[in-house]
N, CA, C and O of each residue as an XYZ file, in Angstrom:
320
protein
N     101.222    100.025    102.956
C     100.856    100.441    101.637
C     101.767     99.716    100.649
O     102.993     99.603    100.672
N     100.938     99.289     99.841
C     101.951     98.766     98.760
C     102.102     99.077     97.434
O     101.133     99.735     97.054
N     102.970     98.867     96.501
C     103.109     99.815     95.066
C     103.417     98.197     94.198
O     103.971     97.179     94.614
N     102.898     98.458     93.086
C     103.129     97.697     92.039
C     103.757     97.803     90.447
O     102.933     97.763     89.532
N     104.792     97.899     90.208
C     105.236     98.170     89.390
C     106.267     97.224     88.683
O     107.058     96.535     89.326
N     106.195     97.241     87.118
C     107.737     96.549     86.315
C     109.018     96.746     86.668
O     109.411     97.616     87.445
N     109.512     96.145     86.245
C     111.264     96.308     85.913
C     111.557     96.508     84.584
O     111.149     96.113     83.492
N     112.716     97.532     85.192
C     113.512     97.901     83.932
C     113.908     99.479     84.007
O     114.274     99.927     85.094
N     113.853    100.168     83.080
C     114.516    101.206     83.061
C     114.163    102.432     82.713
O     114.868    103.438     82.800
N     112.364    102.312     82.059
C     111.310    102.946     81.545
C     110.589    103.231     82.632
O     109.472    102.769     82.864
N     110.973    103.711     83.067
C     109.676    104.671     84.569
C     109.233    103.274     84.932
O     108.009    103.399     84.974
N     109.499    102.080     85.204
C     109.174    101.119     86.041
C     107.575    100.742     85.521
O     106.677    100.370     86.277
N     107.428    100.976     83.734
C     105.963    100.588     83.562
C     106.118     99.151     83.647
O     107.221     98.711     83.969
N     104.957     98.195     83.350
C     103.573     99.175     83.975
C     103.367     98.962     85.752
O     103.385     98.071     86.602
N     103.143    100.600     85.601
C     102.730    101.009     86.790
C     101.668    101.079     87.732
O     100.941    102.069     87.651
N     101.373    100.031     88.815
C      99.760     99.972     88.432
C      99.099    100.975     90.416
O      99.447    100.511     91.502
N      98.440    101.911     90.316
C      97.985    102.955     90.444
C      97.407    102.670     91.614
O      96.687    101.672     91.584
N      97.504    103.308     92.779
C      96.452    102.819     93.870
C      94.807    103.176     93.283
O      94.572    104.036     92.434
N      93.669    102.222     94.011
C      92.808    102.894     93.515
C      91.943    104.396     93.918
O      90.855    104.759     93.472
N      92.709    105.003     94.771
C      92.314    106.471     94.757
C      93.131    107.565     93.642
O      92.771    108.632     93.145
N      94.220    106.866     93.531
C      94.740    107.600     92.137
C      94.914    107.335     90.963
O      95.805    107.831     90.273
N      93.944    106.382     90.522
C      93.876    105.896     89.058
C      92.779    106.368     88.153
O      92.663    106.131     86.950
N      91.810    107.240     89.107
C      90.707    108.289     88.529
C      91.921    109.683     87.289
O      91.556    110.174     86.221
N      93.196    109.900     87.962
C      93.366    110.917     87.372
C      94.773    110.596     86.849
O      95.232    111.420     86.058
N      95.537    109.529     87.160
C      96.700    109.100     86.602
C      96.340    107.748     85.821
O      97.011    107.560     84.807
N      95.454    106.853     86.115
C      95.835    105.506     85.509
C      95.848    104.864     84.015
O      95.595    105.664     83.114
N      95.977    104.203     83.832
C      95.406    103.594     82.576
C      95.566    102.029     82.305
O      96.311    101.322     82.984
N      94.630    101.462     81.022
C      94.006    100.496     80.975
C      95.076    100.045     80.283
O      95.772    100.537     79.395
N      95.070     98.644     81.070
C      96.541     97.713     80.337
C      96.100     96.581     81.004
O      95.287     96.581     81.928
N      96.906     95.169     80.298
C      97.155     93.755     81.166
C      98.478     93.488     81.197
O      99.429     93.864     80.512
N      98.347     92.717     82.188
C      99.229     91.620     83.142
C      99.111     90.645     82.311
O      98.071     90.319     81.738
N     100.406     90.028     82.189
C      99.972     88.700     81.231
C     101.473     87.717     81.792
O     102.461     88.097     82.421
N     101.085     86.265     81.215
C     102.049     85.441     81.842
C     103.407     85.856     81.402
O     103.350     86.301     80.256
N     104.505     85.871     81.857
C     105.802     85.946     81.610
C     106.542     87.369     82.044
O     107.759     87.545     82.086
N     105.693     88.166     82.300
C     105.755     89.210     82.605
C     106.355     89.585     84.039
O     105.837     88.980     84.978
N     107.235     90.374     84.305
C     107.657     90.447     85.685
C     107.200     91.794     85.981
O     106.827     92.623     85.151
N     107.290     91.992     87.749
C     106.801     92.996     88.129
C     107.500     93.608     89.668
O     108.717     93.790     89.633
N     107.038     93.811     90.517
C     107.851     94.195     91.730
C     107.026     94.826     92.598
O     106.740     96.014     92.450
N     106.677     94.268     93.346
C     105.866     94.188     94.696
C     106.819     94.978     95.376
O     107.961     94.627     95.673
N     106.163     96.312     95.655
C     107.121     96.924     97.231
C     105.981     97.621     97.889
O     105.106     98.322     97.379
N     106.217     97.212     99.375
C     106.232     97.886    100.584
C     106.600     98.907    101.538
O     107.448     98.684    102.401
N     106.144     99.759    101.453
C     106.791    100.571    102.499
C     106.180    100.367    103.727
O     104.975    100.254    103.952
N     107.522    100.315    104.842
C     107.216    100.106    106.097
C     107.850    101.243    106.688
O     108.930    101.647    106.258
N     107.086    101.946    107.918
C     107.463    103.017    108.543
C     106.033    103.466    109.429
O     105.165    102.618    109.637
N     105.911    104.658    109.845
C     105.649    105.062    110.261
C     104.056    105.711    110.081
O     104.219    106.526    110.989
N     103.018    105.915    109.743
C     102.308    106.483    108.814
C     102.357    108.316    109.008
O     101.708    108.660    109.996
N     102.856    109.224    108.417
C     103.064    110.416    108.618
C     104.410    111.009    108.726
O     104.623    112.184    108.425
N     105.537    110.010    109.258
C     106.962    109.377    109.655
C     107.424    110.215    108.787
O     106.845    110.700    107.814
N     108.950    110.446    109.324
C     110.025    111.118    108.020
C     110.845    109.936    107.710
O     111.407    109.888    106.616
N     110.992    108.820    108.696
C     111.617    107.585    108.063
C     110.977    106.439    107.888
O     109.960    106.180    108.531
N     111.494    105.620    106.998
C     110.963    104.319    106.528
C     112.018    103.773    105.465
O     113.042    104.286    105.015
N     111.340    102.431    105.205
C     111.748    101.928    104.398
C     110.791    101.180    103.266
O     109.642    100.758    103.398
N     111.459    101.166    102.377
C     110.496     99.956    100.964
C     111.095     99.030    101.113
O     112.321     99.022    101.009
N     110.205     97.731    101.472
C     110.647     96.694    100.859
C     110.763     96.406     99.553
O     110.271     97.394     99.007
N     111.076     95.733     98.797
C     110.301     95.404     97.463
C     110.769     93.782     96.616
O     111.921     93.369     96.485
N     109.792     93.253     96.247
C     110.055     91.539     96.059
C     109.716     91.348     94.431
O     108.605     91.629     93.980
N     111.018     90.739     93.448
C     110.768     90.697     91.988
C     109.651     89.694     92.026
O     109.536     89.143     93.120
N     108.860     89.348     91.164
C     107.663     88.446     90.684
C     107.998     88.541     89.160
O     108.482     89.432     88.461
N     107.539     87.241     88.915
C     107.056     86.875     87.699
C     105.929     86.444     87.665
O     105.514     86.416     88.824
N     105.086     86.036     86.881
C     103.992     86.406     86.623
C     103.484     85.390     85.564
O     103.555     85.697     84.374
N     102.876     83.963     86.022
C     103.022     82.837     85.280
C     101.325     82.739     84.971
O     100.477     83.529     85.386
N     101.016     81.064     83.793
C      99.942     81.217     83.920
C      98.905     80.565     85.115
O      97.697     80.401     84.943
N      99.629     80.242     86.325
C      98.456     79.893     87.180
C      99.267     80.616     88.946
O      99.313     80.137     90.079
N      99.731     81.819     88.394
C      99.765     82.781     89.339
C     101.137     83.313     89.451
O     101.568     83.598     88.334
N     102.157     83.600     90.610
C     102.951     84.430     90.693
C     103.700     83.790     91.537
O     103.181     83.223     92.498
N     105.324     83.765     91.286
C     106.562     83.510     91.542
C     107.422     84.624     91.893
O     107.671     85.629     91.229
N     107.853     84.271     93.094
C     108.781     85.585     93.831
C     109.768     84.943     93.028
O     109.698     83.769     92.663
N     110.726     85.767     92.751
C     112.154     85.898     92.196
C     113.222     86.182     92.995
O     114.431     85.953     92.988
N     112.321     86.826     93.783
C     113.763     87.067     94.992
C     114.285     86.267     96.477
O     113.658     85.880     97.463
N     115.240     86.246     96.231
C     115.864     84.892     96.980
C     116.649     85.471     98.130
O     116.753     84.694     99.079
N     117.292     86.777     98.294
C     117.680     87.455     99.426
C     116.723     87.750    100.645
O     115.782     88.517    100.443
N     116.890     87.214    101.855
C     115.656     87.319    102.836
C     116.066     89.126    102.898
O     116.983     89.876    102.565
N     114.720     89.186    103.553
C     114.970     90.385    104.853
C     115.071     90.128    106.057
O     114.689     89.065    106.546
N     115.703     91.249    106.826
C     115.984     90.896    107.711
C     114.967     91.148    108.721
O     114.048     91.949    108.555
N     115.160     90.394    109.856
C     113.780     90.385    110.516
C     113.369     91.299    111.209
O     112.173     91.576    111.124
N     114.184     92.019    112.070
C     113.551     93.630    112.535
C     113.036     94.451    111.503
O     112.287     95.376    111.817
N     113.446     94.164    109.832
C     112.276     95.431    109.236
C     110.817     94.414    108.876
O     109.802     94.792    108.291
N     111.082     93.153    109.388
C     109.486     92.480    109.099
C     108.415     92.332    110.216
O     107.216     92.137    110.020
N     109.254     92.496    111.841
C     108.347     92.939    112.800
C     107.339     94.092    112.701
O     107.726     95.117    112.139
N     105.932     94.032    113.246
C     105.453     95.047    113.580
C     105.865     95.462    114.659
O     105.436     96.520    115.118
C-alpha cells in the first residue's frame, strides 16, 4: 500500500487519498511542476502489528518525477 503526501510541517498537504477514501475525505487540487511530495510504503504484514514505511522525497518536474532521496534501503526491508 502506498501513501502520497507533501513535505513540510502542515499535516503533510497535499495529501492525496486512496481511492476508497476520497468519497468522504478528499479533495480537488493539482500537482504541478516544482512541487515536492513523498512517496511511502508500508511494508509488513497485511493485518500484522509490525511493519515498516518506507518513504522516498520526489520532486515533481515538467516531464515527470525525480527521487530526491539518495540514502539506499537496506535490502532485507526490500525483499519479499
Amino acid at each position: 500500500m502506498r501513501n502520497y503526501h507533501g513535505v513540510g510541517m502542515t499535516g503533510e498537504y497535499p495529501y492525496l487519498y486512496h481511492c476508497m477514501d476520497y468519497p468522504y475525505a478528499g479533495y480537488n487540487g493539482t500537482i504541478e511542476p516544482n512541487m515536492t511530495m513523498c512517496v511511502e510504503s508500508y511494508i509488513g504484514e497485511e493485518g500484522g502489528k509490525e511493519g515498516v514505511k518506507l518513504e522516498q522525497h520526489c520532486l515533481i518536474t515538467d516531464s515527470g518525477v525525480e527521487v530526491l532521496s539518495k540514502f539506499p534501503f537496506e535490502k532485507a526491508l526490500m525483499d519479499d
